[in-house]
C-alpha positions as CSV (number, residue, x, y, z in Angstrom):
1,X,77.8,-142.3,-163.0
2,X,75.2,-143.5,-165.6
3,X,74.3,-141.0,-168.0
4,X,70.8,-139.8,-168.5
5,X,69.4,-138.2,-171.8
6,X,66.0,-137.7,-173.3
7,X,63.9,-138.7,-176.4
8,X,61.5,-136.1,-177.4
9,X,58.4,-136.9,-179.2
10,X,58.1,-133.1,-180.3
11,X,54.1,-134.2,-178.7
12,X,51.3,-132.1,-180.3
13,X,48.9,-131.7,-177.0
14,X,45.0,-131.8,-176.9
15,X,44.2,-127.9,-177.1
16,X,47.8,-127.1,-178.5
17,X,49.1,-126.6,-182.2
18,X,52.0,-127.7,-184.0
19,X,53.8,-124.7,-183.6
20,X,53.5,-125.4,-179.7
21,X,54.9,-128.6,-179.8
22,X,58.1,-127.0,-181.7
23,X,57.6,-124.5,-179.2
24,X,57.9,-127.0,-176.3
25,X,60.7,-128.7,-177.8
26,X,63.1,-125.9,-177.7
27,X,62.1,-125.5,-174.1
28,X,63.0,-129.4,-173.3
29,X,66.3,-129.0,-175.4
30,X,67.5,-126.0,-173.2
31,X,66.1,-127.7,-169.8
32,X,67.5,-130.8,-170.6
33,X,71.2,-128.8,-171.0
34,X,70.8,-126.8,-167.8
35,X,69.9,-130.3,-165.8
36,X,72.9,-132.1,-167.4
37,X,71.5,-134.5,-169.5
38,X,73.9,-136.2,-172.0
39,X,71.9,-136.1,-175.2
40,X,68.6,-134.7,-176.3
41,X,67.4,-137.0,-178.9
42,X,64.1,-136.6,-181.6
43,X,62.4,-139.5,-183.5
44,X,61.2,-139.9,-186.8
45,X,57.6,-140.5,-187.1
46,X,55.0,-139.8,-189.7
47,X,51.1,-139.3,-190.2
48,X,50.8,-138.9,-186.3
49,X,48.5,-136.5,-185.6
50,X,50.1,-136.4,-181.9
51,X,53.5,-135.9,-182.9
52,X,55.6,-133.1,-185.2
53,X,58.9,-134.9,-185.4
54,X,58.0,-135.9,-189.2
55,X,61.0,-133.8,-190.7
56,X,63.1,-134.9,-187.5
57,X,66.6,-133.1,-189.1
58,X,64.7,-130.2,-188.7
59,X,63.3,-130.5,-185.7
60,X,66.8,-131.9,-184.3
61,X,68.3,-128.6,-185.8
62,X,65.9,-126.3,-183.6
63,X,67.2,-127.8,-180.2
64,X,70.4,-127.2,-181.3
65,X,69.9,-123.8,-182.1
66,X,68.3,-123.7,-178.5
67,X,71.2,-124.6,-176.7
68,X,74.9,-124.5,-176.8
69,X,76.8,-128.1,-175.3
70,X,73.8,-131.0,-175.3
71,X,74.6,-133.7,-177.7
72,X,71.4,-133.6,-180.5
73,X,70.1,-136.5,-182.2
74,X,68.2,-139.0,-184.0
75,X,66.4,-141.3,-181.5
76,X,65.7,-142.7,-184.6
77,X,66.1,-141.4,-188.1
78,X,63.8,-145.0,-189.8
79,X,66.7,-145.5,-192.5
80,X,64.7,-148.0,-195.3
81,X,62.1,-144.5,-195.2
82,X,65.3,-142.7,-197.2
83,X,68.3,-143.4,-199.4
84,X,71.3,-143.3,-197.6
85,X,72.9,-140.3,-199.0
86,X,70.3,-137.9,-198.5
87,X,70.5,-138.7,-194.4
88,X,74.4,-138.3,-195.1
89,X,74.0,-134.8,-196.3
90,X,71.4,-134.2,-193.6
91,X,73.5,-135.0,-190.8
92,X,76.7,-133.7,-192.5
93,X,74.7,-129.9,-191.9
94,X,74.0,-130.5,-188.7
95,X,77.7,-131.7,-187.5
96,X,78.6,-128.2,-189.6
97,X,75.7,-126.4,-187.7
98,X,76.6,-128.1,-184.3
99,X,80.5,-129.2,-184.7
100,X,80.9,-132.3,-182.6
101,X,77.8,-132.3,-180.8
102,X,75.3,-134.7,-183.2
103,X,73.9,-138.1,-182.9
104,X,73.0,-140.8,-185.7
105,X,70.4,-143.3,-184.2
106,X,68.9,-145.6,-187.1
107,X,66.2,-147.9,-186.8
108,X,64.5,-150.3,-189.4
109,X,60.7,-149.6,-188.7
110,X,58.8,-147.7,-191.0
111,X,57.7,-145.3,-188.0
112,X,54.1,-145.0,-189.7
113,X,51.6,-147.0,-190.8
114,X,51.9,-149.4,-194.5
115,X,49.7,-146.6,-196.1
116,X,51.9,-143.7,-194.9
117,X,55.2,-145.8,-195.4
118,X,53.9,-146.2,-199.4
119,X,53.4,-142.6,-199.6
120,X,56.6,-142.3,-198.5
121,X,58.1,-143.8,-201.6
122,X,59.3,-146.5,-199.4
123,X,60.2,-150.2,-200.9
124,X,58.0,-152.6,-198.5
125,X,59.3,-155.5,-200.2
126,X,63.3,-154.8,-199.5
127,X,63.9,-151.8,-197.0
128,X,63.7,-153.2,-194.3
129,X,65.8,-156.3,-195.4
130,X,68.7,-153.8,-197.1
131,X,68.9,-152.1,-193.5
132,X,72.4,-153.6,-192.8
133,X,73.6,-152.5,-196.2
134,X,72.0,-149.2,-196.0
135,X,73.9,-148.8,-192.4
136,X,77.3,-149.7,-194.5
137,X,76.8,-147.3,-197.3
138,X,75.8,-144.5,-194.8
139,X,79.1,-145.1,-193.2
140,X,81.0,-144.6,-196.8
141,X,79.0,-141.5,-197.3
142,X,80.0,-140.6,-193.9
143,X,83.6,-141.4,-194.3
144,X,86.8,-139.8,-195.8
145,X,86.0,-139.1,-199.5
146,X,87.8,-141.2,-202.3
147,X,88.5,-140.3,-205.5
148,X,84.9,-141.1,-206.6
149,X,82.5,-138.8,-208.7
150,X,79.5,-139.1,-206.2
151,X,80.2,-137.5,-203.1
152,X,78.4,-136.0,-200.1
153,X,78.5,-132.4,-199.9
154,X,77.6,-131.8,-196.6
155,X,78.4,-135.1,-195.3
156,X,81.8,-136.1,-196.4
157,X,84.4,-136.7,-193.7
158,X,82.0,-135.9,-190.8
159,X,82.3,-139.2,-189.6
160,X,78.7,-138.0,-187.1
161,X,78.9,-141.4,-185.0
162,X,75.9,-144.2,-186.0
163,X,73.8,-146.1,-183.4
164,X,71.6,-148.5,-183.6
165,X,68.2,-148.8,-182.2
166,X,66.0,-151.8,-181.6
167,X,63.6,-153.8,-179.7
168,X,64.2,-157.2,-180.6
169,X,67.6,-159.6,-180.9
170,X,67.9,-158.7,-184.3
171,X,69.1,-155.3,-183.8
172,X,71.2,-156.9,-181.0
173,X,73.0,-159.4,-183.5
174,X,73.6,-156.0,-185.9
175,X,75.1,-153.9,-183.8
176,X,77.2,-156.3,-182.4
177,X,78.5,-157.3,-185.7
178,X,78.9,-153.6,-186.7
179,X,80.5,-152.5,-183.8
180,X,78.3,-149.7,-182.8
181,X,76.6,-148.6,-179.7
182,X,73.0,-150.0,-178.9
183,X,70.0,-148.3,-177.7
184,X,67.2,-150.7,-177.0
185,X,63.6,-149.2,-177.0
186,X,62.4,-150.6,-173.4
187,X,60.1,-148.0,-173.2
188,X,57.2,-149.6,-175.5
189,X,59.0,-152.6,-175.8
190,X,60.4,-154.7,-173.1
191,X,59.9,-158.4,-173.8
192,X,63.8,-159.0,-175.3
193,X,65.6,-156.3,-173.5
194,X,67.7,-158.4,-171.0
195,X,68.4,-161.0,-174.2
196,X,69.1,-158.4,-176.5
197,X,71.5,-156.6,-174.2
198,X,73.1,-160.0,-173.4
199,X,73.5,-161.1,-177.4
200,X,75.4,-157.6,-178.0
201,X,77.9,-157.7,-174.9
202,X,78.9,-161.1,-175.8
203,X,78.7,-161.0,-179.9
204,X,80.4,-157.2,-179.7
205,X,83.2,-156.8,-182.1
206,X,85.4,-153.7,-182.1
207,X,84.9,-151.2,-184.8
208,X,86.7,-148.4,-186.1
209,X,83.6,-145.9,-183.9
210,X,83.7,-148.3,-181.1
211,X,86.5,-150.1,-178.6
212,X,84.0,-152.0,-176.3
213,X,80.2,-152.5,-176.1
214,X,78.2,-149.3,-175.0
215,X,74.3,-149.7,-174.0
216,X,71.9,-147.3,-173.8
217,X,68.2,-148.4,-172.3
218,X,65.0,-146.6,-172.9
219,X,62.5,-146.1,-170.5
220,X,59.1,-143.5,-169.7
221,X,59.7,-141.4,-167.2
222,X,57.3,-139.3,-165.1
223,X,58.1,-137.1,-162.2
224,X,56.4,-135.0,-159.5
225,X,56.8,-133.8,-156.1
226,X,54.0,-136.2,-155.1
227,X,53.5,-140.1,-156.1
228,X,50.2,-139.0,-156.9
229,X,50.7,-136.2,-159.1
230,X,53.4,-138.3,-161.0
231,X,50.8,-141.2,-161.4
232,X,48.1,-138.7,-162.5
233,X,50.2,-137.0,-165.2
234,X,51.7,-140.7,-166.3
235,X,47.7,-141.0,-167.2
236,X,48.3,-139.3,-170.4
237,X,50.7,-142.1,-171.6
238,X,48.4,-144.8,-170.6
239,X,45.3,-143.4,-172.5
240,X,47.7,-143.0,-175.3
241,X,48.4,-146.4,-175.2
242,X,44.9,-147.5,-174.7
243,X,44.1,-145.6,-177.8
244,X,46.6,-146.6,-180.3
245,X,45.1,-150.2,-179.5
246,X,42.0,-149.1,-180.3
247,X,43.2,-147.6,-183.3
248,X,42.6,-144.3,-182.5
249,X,44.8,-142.0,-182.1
250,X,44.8,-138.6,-181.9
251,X,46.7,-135.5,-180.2
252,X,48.4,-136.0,-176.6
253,X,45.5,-136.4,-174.0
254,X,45.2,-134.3,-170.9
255,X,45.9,-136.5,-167.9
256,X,42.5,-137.9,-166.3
257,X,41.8,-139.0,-162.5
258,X,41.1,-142.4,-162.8
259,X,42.0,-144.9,-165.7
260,X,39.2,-147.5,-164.0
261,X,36.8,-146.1,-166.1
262,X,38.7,-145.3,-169.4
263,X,40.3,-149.0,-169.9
264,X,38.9,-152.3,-169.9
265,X,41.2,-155.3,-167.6
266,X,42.3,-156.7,-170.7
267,X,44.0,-153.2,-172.3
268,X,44.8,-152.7,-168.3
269,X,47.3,-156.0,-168.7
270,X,49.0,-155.0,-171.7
271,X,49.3,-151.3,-171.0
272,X,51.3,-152.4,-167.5
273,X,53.1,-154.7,-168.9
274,X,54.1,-152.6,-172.2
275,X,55.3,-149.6,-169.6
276,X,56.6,-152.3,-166.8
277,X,60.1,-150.6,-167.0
278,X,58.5,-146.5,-166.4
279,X,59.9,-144.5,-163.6
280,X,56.7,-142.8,-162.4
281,X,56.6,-140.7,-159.1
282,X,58.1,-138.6,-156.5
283,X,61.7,-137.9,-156.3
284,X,62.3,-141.2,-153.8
285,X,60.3,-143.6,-155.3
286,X,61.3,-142.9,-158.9
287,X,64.7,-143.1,-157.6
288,X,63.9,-146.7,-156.5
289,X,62.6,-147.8,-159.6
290,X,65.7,-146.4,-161.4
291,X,68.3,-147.9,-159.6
292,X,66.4,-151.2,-160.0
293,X,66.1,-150.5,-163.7
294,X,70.0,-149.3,-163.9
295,X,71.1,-152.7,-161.8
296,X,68.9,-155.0,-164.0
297,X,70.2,-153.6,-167.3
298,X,73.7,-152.7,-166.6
299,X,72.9,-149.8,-168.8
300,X,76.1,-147.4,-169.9
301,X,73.2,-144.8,-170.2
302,X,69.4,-144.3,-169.8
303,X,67.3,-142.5,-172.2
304,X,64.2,-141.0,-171.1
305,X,61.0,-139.9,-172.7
306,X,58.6,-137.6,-171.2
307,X,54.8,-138.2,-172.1
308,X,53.5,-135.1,-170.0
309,X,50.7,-132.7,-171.2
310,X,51.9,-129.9,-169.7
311,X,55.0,-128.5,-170.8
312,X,55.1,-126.7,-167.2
313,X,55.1,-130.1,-166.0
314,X,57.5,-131.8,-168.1
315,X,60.4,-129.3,-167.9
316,X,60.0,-129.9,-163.9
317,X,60.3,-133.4,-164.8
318,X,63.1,-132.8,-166.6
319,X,65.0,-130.7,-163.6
320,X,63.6,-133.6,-161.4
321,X,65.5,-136.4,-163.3
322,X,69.0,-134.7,-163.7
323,X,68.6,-134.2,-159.3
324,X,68.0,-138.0,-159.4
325,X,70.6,-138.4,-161.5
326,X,73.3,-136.8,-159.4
327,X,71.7,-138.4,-156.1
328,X,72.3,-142.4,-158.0
């Protein structure tokens, strides 16, 4: 059986607050356990006023405090953002916090825009180009201690297992020559995915985490009892997607009736084909588009995210998946 997990956004909705969206999150956490999803997975982003994942260890530490078996993650932590050791000790508490149950997903992106990234204290001139070295020293941190005078306390011995996330063959070539498992963001960026998967099966080489190569895909996911509920609520992602190319971006949008009137042809194109791989509708159509999207990838495991207004309607989303997922 493929595995299914989800990527949380921690979204801050139009008419909600910040505290909501934590709010919300918990919920998701704890549905996503009772529906028997493998991991529940946060991403770093920054300067968004739609999103509150910004201090995603946090964040990742109140859906583990939500539920009790889930695996909890980083879907990603955006590594050149931080030095190394201070992530070590960050997910050195939560494996203490949550023995055995934490995820290390790392990505290269800044997760913000060039202004926020500087603010962040991040180098634009090397980070992203130390990322590879920055994944080794992670692992050291990670590791066994030696006798050396810098250690890290939490962090030390934890061995929490590292993935890497990408859209592109780069990220491909990486993991493969690291040995760790791939997750490929399909769900805003679909162009290289069939490559990229390719490039890592066949490049893979055994590491001391990994025996063989393990592939997880991303996709949206939207579903209701009714294709046209599903494709209503799946209007929030595509206004969200109109927006950030318009450069203006703002909290979650409430779902509309019509995009005819909100996008022009030419954001119409590249929204479909940006969100060509979501699962959008009711129960049998969004198991056909699955199974297509499971046979075309080969995928070990699909991660879903959930860009639904209504936290009502996402958590049935939620429940909705993991039935699918038994029925594959």
């Amino acid at each position: 059986m493929t595995a299914f997990s989800i990527l949380d956004l921690c979204p801050i909705v139009e008419g909600g607050t910040i505290s909501d969206a934590l709010s919300s999150t918990r919920l998701m956490a704890r549905q996503a356990e009772d529906a028997g999803f493998t991991r529940f997975w946060l991403a770093e982003h920054h300067g968004m006023k739609g999103i509150a994942s910004a201090a995603t260890s946090l964040v990742i530490a109140e859906a583990g405090h939500a539920t009790s078996t889930i695996r909890i993650g980083s879907g990603g932590i955006m590594l050149p953002n931080h030095s190394p050791l201070v992530i070590a000790e960050q997910f050195g508490t939560l494996e203490a916090l949550f023995p055995g149950r934490v995820d290390l997903g790392l990505g290269r992106a800044p997760g913000t825009d060039m202004n926020t990234a500087r603010a962040l204290r991040r180098n634009l001139e090397t980070g992203a180009n130390s990322f590879p070295d920055d994944i080794v020293e992670l692992q050291h941190w990670l590791g066994e201690p030696d006798d050396r005078m810098l250690i890290a306390v939490p962090g030390a011995g934890s061995h929490v297992p590292l993935w890497i996330l990408g859209s592109s063959i780069y990220s491909a070539h990486l993991a493969a020559a690291l040995g760790l498992p791939y997750a490929f963001a399909s769900h805003f960026a679909p162009d290289m995915l069939l490559e990229a998967l390719d490039i890592y099966r066949s490049k893979f080489t055994p590491s001391a985490q990994l025996d063989s190569p393990y592939v997880m895909a991303a996709t949206m996911g939207v579903m209701a009892d009714t294709d046209t509920e599903a494709n209503y609520l799946f209007t929030t992602l595509q206004q969200t997607f109109v927006n950030m190319r318009r450069n203006a971006r703002g909290k979650m949008p409430r779902p509309i009736d019509s995009m005819d009137d909100y996008w022009n042809e030419m954001e119409k194109i590249a929204v479909e084909h940006t969100l060509r791989y979501a699962v959008v509708g009711s129960p049998d159509t969004a198991k056909t588009k699955m199974h297509d999207f499971i046979q075309a990838t080969k995928a070990d495991e699909i991660m879903i995210s959930m860009p639904i207004h209504s936290i009502d309607a996402r958590l049935k989303s939620v429940k909705l998946f993991g039935d699918m997922r038994d029925a594959l």
